[in-house]
C-alpha positions as a Markdown table, in Angstrom:
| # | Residue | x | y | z |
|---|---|---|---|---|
| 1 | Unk | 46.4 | 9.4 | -107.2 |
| 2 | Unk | 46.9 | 12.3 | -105.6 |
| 3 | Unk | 44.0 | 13.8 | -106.5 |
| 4 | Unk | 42.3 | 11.2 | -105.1 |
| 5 | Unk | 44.3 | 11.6 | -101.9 |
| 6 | Unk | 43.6 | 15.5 | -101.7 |
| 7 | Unk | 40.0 | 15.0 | -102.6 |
| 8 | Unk | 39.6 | 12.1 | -99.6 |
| 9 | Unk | 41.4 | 14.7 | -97.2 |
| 10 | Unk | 39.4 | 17.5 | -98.1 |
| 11 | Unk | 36.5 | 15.1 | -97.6 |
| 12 | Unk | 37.9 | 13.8 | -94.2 |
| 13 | Unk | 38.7 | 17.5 | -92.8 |
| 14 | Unk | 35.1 | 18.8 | -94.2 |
| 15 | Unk | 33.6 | 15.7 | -92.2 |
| 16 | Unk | 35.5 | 16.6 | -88.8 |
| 17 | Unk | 34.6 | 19.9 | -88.9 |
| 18 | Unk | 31.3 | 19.3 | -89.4 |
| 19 | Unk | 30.7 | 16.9 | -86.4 |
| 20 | Unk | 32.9 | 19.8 | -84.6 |
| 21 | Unk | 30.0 | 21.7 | -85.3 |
| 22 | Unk | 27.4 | 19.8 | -84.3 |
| 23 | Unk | 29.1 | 19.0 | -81.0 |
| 24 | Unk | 29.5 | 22.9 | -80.2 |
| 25 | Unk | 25.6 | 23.7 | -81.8 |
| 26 | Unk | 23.8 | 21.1 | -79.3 |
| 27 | Unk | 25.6 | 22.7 | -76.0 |
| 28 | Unk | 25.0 | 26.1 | -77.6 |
| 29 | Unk | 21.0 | 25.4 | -78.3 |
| 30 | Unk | 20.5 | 23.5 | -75.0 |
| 31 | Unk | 21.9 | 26.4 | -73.6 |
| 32 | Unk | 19.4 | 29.1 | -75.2 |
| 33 | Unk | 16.7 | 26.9 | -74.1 |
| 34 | Unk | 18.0 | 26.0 | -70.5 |
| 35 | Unk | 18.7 | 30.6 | -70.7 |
| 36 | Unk | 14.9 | 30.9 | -71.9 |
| 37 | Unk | 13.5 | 28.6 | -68.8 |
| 38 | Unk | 15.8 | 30.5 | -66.3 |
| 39 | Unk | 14.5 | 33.9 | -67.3 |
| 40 | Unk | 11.4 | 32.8 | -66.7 |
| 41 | Unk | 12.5 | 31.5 | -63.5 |
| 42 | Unk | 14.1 | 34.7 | -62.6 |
| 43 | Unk | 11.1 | 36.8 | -63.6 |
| 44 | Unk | 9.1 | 34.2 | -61.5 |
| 45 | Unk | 11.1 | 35.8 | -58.7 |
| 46 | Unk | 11.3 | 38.8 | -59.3 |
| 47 | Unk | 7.5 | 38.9 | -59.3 |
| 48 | Unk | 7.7 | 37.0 | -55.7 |
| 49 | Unk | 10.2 | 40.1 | -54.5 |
| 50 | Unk | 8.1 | 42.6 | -55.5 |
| 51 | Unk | 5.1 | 41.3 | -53.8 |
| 52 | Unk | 7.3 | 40.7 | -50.5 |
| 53 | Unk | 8.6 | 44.6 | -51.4 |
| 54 | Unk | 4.6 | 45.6 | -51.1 |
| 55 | Unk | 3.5 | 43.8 | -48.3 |
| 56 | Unk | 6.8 | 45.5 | -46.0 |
| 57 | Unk | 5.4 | 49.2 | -47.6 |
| 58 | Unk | 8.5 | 49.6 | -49.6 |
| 59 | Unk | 8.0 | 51.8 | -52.7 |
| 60 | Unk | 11.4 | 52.5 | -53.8 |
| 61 | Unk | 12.1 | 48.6 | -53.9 |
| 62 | Unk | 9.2 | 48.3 | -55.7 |
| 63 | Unk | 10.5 | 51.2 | -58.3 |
| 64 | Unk | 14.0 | 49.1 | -58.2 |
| 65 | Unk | 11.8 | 46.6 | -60.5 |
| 66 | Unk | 11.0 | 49.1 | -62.9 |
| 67 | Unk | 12.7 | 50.7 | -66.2 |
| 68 | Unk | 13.3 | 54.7 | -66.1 |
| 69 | Unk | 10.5 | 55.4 | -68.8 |
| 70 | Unk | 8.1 | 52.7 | -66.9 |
| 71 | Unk | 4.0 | 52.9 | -67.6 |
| 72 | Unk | 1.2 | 52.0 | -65.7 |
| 73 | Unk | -1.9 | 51.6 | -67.3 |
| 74 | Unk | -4.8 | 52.6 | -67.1 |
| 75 | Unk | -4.0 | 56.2 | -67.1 |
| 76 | Unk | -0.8 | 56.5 | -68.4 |
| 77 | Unk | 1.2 | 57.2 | -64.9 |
| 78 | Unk | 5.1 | 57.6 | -64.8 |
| 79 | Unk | 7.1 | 56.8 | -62.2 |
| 80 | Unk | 6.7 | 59.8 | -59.9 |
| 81 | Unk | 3.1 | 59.5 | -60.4 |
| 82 | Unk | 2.6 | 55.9 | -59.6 |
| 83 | Unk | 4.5 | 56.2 | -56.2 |
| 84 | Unk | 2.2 | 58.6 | -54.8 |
| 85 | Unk | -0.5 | 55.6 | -56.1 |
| 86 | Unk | 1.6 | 52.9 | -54.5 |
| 87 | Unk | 1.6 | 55.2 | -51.0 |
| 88 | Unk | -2.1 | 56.1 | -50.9 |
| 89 | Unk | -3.0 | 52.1 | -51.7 |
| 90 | Unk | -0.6 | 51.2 | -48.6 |
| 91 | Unk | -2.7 | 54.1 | -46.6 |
| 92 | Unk | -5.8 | 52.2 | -47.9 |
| 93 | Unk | -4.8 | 48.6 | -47.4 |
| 94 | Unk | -2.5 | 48.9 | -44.1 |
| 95 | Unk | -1.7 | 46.1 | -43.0 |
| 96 | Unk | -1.9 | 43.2 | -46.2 |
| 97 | Unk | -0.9 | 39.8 | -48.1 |
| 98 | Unk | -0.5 | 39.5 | -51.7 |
| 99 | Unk | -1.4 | 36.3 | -52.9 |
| 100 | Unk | -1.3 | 34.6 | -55.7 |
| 101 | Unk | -1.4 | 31.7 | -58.6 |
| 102 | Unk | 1.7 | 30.7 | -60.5 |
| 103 | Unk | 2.4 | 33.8 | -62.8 |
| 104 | Unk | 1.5 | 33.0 | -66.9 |
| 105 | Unk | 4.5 | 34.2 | -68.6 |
| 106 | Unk | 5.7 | 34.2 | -72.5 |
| 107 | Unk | 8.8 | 35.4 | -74.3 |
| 108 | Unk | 9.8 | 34.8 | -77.8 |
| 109 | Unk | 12.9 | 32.8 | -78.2 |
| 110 | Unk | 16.0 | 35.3 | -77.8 |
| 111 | Unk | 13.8 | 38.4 | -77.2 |
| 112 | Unk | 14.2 | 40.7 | -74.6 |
| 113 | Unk | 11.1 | 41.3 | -73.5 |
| 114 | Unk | 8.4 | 38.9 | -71.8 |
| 115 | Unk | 5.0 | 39.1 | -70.7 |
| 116 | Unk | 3.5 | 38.2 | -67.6 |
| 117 | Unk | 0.1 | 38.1 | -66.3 |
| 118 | Unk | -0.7 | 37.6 | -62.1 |
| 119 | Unk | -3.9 | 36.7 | -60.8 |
| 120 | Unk | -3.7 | 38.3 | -57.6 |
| 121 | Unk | -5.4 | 39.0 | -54.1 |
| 122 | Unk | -4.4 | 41.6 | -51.5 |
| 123 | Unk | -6.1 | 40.4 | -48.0 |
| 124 | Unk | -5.8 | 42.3 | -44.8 |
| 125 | Unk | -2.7 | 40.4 | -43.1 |
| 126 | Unk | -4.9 | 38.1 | -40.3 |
| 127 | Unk | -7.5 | 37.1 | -42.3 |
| 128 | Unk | -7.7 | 33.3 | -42.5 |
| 129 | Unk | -7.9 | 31.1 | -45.9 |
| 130 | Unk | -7.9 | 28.0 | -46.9 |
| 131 | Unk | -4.8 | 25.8 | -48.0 |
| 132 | Unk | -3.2 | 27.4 | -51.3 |
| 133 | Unk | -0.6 | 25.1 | -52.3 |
| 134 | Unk | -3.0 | 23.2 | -54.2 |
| 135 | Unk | -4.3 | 26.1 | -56.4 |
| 136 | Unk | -0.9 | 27.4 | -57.0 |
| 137 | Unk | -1.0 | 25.7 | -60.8 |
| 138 | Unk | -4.8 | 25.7 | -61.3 |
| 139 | Unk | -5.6 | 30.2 | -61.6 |
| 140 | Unk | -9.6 | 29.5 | -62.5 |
| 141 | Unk | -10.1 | 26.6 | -59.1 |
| 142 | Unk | -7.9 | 29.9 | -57.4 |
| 143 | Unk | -10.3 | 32.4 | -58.5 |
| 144 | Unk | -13.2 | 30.4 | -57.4 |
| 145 | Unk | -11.7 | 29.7 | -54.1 |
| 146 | Unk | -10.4 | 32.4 | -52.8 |
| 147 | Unk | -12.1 | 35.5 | -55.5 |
| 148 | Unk | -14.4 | 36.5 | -52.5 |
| 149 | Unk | -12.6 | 36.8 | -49.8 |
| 150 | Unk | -10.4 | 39.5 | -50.8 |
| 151 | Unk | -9.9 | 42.5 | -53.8 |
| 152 | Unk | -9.4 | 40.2 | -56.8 |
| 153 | Unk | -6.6 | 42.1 | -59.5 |
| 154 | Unk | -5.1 | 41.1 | -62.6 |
| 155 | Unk | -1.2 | 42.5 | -63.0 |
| 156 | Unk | 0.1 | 42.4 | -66.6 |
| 157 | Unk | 3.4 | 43.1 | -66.9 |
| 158 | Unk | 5.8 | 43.8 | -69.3 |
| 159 | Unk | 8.9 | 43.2 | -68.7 |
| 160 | Unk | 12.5 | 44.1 | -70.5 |
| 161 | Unk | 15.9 | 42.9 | -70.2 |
| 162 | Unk | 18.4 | 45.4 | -69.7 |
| 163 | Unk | 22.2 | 44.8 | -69.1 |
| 164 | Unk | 21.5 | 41.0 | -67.8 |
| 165 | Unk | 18.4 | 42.6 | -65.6 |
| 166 | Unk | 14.6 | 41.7 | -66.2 |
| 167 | Unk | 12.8 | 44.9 | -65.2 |
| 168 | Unk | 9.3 | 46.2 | -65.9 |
| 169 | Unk | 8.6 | 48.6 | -68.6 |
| 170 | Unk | 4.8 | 48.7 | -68.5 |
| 171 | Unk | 2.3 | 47.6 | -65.5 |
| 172 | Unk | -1.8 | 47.2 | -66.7 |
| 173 | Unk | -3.8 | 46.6 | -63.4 |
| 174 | Unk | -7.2 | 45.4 | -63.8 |
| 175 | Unk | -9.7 | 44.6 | -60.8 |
| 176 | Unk | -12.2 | 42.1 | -61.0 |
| 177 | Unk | -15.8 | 43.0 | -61.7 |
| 178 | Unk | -18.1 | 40.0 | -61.2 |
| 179 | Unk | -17.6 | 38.5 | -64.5 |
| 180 | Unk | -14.1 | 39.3 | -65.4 |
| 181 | Unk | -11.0 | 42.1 | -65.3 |
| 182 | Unk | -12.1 | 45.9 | -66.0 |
| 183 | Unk | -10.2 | 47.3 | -68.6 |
């Protein structure tokens, strides 16, 4: 008999902790997913602030985004390099708009690193276009739309999470060339 008893007890405390464990592993998994969809939110933003960051001319904001061994492709430019590129683009452009389509962007599950890709346009600052809100989650109707009105670019970007921060390791800029983005 008390075997039995121990056995059933065992049995009893196995079975408690074991639904203890499921009730911490559901909060802890809707968690990483509910993490996973607010990095992407954040990089969303981040994205947003840098293009805000552009348009007012400011190149060390822009730099703020970026890690300390960042690339930009094509050419393999570091960061010193790549500021004198940012300046002589704000020479060329003056005053401008960034615009864009909601950002595509991946990550694997618990990595620190995402990619995002960003259809975007840089328009002189007064020139008129039609409504954007409804392209915002359609990037081919965008292209169509608004492609010749402006200098067409696809951004990829890869970014890396560093102490809590998202920031961008690598930058690949690709303008459009009639049928697609240049290399």
């Amino acid at each position: 008999m008390d075997i039995h008893n121990k056995q059933t007890g065992i049995s009893d405390l196995f079975q408690r902790t074991l639904k203890r464990s499921v009730y911490w592993l559901i909060p802890l998994l809707l968690l990483t997913s509910c993490s996973e969809k607010d990095d992407i939110t954040v990089i969303r933003q981040l994205i947003a602030q840098g293009a805000k960051l552009a348009e007012n001319h400011d190149i060390n904001g822009l730099m703020d985004l970026t890690t300390e061994d960042f690339m930009a492709l094509p050419g393999k430019h570091d960061n010193r390099e790549v500021k004198t590129i940012i300046w002589l683009a704000f020479k060329h452009y003056r005053q401008f708009k960034i615009l864009y389509p909601e950002p595509g962007i991946s990550r694997q599950n618990g990595s620190n690193s995402a990619l995002a890709t960003v259809t975007l346009l840089i328009v002189k600052k007064d020139q008129s276009l039609p409504d954007l809100n409804e392209l915002w989650r359609n990037p081919e109707k965008w292209l169509t739309e608004l492609g010749e009105n402006a200098d067409l670019y696809q951004l990829k970007l890869e970014w890396l999470k560093k102490n809590g921060n998202w920031l961008v390791k690598e930058a690949r800029l690709a303008p459009f060339q009639g049928l697609g983005f240049g290399k």
